[in-house]
N, C-alpha and C positions, 0 to 999 in steps of 0.2 A: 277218692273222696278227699275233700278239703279240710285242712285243720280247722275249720270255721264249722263246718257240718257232723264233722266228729266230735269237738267240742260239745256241741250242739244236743245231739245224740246221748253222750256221757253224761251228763247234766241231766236228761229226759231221765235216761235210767237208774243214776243216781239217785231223783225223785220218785219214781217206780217204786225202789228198793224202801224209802223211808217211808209212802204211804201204806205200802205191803208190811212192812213189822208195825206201822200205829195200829194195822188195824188186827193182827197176828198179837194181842195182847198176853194171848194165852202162851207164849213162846217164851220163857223165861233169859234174861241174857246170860245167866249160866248156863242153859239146855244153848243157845249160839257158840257160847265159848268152847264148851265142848265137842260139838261138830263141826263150827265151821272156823274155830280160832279168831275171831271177831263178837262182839256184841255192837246195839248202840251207843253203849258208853264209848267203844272205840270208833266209830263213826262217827260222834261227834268230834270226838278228837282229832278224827284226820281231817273233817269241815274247819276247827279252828287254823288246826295248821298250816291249811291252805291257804286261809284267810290270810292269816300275819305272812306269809308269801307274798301276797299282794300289799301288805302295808296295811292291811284293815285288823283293827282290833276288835275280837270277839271273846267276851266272856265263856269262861266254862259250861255256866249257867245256860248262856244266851246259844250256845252251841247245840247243849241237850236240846234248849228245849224246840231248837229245830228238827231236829230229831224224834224224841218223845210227841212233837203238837202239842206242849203240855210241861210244867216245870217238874223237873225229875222227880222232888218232894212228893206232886200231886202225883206222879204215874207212879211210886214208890209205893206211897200209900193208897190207891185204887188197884193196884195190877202186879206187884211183888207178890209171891208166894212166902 
């Protein structure tokens, strides 16, 4: 496989993972941090990371709320326990 189609791939699933917890609302990201040693607050984190990698500037805000679908506030206040 090519590093173009892996890429490719990793990207797919990465989106996989983020539409799968928007819609898993009931999954709190303490109930993640406890089993899988990650939330999306940490996913967004590694998105910005990546980013500033590349030279692109991504707010913390602007990270979640690629993440969330949704500005943390609002999923905070809809979907926090």
């Amino acid at each position: 496989m090519d590093d173009s189609t892996k890429k490719e791939l990793q990207s797919a699933a990465f989106e996989r993972l983020i539409q799968h917890l928007r819609e898993r609302k009931d999954v709190q990201n303490l109930d993640l941090m406890n089993l899988a040693g990650f939330c999306r607050n940490c996913l967004s984190k590694w998105y910005r990371e990546e980013a500033e990698k590349k030279g692109i500037k991504i707010s913390d805000p602007e990270a979640r709320k690629h993440v969330y679908g949704m500005s943390y506030e609002e999923w905070k206040n809809k979907y926090q326990k």
